[in-house]
N, C-alpha and C positions, 0 to 999 in steps of 0.2 A: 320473586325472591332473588335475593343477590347470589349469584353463583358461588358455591360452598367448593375451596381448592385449595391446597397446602399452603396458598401465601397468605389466604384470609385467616387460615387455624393458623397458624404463624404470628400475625398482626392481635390474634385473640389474644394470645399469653403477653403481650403488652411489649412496650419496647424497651424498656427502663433494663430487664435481667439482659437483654442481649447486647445493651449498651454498655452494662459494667462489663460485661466479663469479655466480649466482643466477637464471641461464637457460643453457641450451644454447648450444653456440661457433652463431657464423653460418653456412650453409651453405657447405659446404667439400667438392669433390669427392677430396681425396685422405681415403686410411683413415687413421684416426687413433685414439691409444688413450685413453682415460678411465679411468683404477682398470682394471677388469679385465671392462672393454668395448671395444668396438671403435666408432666414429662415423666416419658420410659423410653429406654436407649436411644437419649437423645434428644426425642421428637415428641412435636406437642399429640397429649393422650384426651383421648372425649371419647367418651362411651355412653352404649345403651344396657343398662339393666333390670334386673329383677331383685327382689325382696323372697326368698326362698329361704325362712327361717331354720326350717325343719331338717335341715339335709345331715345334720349330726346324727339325729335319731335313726334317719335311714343306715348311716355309716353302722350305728352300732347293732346293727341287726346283721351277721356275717353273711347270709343267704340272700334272703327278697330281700330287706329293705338295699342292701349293698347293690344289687342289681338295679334293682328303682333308681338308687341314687345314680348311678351311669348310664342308663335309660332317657332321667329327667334333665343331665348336665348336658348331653345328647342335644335334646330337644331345642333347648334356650342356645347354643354354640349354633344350631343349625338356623334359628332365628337372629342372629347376630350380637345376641348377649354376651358381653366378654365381661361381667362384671355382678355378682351377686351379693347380695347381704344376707349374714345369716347368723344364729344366736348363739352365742359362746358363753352365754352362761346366764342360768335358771337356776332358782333356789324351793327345795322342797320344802312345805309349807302345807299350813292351814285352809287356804283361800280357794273358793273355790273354781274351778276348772282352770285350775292351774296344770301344764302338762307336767306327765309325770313318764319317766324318771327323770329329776335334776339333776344336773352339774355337781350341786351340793346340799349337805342336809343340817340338819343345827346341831348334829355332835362334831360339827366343821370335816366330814368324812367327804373325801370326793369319789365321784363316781369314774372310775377308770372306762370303764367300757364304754362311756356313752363320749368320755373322754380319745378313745381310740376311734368312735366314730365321727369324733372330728377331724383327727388324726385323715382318714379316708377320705371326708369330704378335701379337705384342703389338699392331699395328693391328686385327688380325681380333677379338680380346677386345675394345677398344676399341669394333669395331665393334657387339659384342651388350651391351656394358653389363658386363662381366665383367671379376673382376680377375686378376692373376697374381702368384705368388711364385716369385721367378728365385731358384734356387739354384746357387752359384757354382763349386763344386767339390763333390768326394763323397768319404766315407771308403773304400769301395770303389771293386773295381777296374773294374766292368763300364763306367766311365767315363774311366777314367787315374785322376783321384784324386789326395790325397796322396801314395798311394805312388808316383805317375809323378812329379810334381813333386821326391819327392828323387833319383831317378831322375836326372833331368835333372841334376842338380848334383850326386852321387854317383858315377854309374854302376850302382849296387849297386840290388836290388831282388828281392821276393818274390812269388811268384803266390798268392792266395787256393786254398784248398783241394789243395793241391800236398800229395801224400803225404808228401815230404820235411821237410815245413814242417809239420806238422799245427798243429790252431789250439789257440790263439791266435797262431802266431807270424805271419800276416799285421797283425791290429791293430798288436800290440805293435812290429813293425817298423814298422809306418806312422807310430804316436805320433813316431816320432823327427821327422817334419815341424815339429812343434810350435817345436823351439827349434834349429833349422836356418836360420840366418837368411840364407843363399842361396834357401833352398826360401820360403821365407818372403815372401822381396821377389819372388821370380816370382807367385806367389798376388797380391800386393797390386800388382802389375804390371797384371794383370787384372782386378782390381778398378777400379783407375783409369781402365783404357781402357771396360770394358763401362759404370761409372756416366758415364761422363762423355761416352757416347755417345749420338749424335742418329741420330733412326731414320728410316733414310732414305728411308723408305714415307710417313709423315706428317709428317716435318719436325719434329717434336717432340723437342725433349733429350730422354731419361729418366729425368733428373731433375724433366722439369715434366708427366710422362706419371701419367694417371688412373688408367688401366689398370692401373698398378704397383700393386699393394698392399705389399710388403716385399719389399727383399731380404733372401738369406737366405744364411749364411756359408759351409753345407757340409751334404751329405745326412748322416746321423747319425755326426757327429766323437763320435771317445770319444779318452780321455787313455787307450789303451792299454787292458788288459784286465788280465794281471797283476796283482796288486797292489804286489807290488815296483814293476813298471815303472809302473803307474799313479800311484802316489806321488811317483817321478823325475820325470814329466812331467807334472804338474797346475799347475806356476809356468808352464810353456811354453804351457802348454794354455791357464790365466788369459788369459794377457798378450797371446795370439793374439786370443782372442775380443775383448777392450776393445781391442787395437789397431787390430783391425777393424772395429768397429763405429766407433770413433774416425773413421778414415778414411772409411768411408762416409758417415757424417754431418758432415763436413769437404767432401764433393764433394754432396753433395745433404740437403738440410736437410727436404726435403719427406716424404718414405718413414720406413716404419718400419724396423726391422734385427730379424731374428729368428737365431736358430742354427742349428735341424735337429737338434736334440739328438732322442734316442727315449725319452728319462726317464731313470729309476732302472736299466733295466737296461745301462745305459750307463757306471754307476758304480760297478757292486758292489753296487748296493743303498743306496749312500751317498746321503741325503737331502743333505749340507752342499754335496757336488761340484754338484748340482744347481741347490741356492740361487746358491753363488757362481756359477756358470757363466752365469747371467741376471741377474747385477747391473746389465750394462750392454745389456743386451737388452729389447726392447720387450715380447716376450710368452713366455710359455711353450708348448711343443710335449711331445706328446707320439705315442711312433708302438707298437703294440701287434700283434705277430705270434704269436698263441699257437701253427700247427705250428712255427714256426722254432726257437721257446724251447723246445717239447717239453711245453707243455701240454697237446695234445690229441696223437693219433694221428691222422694221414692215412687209413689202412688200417683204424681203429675210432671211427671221430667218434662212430658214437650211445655206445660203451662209454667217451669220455671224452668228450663234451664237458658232460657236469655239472661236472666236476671244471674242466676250463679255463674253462667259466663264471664259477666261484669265484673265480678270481686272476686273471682279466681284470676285476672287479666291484671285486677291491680296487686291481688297478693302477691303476685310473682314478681311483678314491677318495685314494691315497695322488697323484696328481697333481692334483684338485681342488683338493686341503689346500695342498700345494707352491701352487700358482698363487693362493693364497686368502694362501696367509702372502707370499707375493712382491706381491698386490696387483697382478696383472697378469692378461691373459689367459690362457685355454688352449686348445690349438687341436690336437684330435686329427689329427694332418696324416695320417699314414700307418693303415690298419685294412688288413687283409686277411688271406684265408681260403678255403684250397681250396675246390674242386666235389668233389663226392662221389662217396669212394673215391679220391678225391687222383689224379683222372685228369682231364685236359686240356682234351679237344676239347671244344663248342660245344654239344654236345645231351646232355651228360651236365648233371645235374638241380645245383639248386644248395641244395639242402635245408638243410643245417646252415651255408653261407653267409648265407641268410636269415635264419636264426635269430641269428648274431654281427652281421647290419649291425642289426638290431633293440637288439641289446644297447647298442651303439656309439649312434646313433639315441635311445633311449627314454634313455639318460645324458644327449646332450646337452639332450635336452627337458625333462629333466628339472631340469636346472640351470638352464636359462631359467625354470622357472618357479619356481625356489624362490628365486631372484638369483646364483646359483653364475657361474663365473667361465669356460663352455668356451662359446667363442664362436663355433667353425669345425670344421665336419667334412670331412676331405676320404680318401673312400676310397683303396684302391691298388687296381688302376687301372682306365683306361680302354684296352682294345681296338678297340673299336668293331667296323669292319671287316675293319680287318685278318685275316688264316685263314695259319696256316705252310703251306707246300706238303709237311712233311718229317715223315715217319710218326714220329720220335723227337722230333718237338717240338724240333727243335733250332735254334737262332740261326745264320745262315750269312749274310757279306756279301753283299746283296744282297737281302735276305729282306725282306716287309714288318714295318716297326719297329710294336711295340704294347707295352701296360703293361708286362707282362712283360718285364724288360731282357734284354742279348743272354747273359748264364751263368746263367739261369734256364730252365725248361722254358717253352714259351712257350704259354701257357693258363693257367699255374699257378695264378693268382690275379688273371689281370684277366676283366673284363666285356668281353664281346662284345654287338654293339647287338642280338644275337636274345635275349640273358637279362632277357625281359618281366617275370618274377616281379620281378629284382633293380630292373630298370628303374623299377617301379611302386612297389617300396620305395624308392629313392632320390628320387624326384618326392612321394612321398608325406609323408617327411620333411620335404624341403624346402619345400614346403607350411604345414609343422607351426610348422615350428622357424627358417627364414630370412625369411617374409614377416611373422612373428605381429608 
């Protein structure tokens, strides 16, 4: 491995911004992009993260969950985490095991306290030096989502994985958001109140808050899946994302704006949807599930995982290249990857997890040191403490919330603070590749 030192992360952010201007901006506590780096007071910024949705809902709980939440920020800072993603906003809805309570409801009522418990999470980052990306809605349902939002203005609505509906017909129904210009101004409804909100923990707009590193439009929007229907709705799709970013960068000048895209397999494999889709977006994302897509087997990881190897090595490469020709960052936002034997609880081994955060991991090291363009790691997820009470791994109101969202088995693929092996590869990275 090429030795990883502040001349190489220097040489990463490219030479072109330090040629115009002929030194470094002046020390500037918000994140900020350069070519296809990322800069904080000054100096070039690369971090190791986590995916930790839930930490609002801790916030809004003044007791335990307020304690959990300072418990859990604890944990990930002492692992070298300086950098979390987490949901700012969920729509109560129809759909099943969607968490409840949302953001908002369809008499467009917001929920203040759950609101205050964002409020906490983003002081409590603030308070370890740590930043946050609020992502505002999700293409899925396990939040409301788009498809609650046409809901609202509709009536009409699909459940994810419903016999009836087999998929793709939940996407492809959801796309219709796109050019629904009811559902549309609810979305940017919410935009406007959560950017232009002051937290009322610190007294800080969030627009002039440190702790922010981007917002982010939506957990992985696809224009549909289809290709007929992805073709109908790729103007609607455009015109959302630049309209949104528009707007957000109209109420707060400071933050970056990202998407939530997952890559290429969000497009068909189309490299152009991808181009265009970050024209007016500040970095690139991408999110890589090989059981989901069916590259490995759950039930035979050692008899596939050579082969998902394979095309996790090129997905990232063909997203390097993407983020190299866009001149922007890349920021592996989402990785994740059963326990072995794709079973659950806590003391089952994490063997061929180990060996994918490595894969994920020795990429982005690797790009730091060669000047490559991936800036941020952030696993899926964190558990921490959290344990289900419920022998079927199942989500039940009331349950304690963790990585795992509420129509996922819940273990499936986040970390528990007892996963030392994972724990020590994450700290170890981070180490490598966020302080070099």
């Amino acid at each position: 491995m090429v030795p990883i030192n502040r001349r190489t992360a220097l040489a990463a952010l490219g030479a072109a911004p330090f040629a115009a201007t002929g030194a470094w901006a002046a020390p500037d506590r918000f994140v900020r992009r350069i070519g296809t780096g990322f800069v904080r007071d000054g100096r070039p910024l690369r971090y190791a993260g986590a995916n930790v949705w839930y930490l609002a809902w801790l916030g809004a709980d003044p007791v335990a969950g307020r304690a959990r939440l300072g418990r859990e920020l604890d944990r990930l800072r002492a692992m070298g985490v300086t950098n979390v993603r987490l949901l700012a906003g969920a729509e109560e809805g129809p759909l099943r095991a969607s968490v409840t309570p949302g953001f908002i409801n369809r008499a467009g009522e917001h929920n203040e306290a759950l609101l205050i418990g964002l409020d906490h999470a983003m002081a409590e980052l603030a308070r370890r030096d740590m930043t946050g990306v609020l992502y505002l809605t999700n293409n899925w349902e396990w939040s409301g989502g788009m498809m609650t939002l046409l809901w609202y203005e509709t009536g009409q609505y699909l459940d994810n994985n419903d016999p009836a509906h087999p998929w793709p017909a939940f996407p492809d129904a959801g796309s219709a958001f796109y050019a629904n210009k009811a559902a549309v101004a609810r979305f940017f409804g919410w935009v406007r109140a959560l950017v232009g909100r002051v937290n009322t923990v610190t007294g800080r707009a969030y627009r002039d808050d440190h702790a922010l590193m981007a917002w982010q439009l939506c957990n992985e929007p696809r224009p549909g899946v289809s290709p007929d229907i992805m073709e109908r709705v790729l103007p609607g799709y455009y015109a959302w994302i630049d309209d949104s970013a528009a707007l957000i960068r109209s109420l707060d000048p400071n933050h970056m704006v990202s998407l939530g895209m997952e890559g290429t397999i969000a497009s068909a494999g189309r490299e152009d949807i991808v181009l265009r889709a970050h024209r007016s977006i500040d970095y690139l994302t991408a999110h890589v599930w090989p059981l989901n897509w069916g590259w490995v087997d759950g039930k035979n990881l050692a008899g596939t995982w050579g082969a998902g190897r394979t095309r996790v090595e090129a997905y990232l490469a063909t997203h390097v290249r993407l983020a190299t020709t866009l001149g922007k960052p890349l920021v592996i936002e989402e990785f994740g990857f059963p326990r072995d034997g794709e079973l659950y609880d806590p003391q089952v081994p994490t063997t061929f997890r180990q060996r994918y955060y490595r894969l994920i991991h020795g990429a982005a090291e690797t790009s730091l040191a060669t000047g490559g363009p991936i800036a941020g790691t952030n696993f899926w997820a964190w558990n921490g403490e959290a344990r289900t009470p419920r022998p079927d791994h199942r989500w039940h109101p009331g349950d304690p919330l963790m990585g795992d969202p509420p129509h996922e088995p819940q273990g499936w693929y986040g970390n528990f603070d007892t996963d030392t092996a994972i724990i020590a590869q994450i700290r170890e990275h981070a180490t490598r590749f966020a302080t070099a």
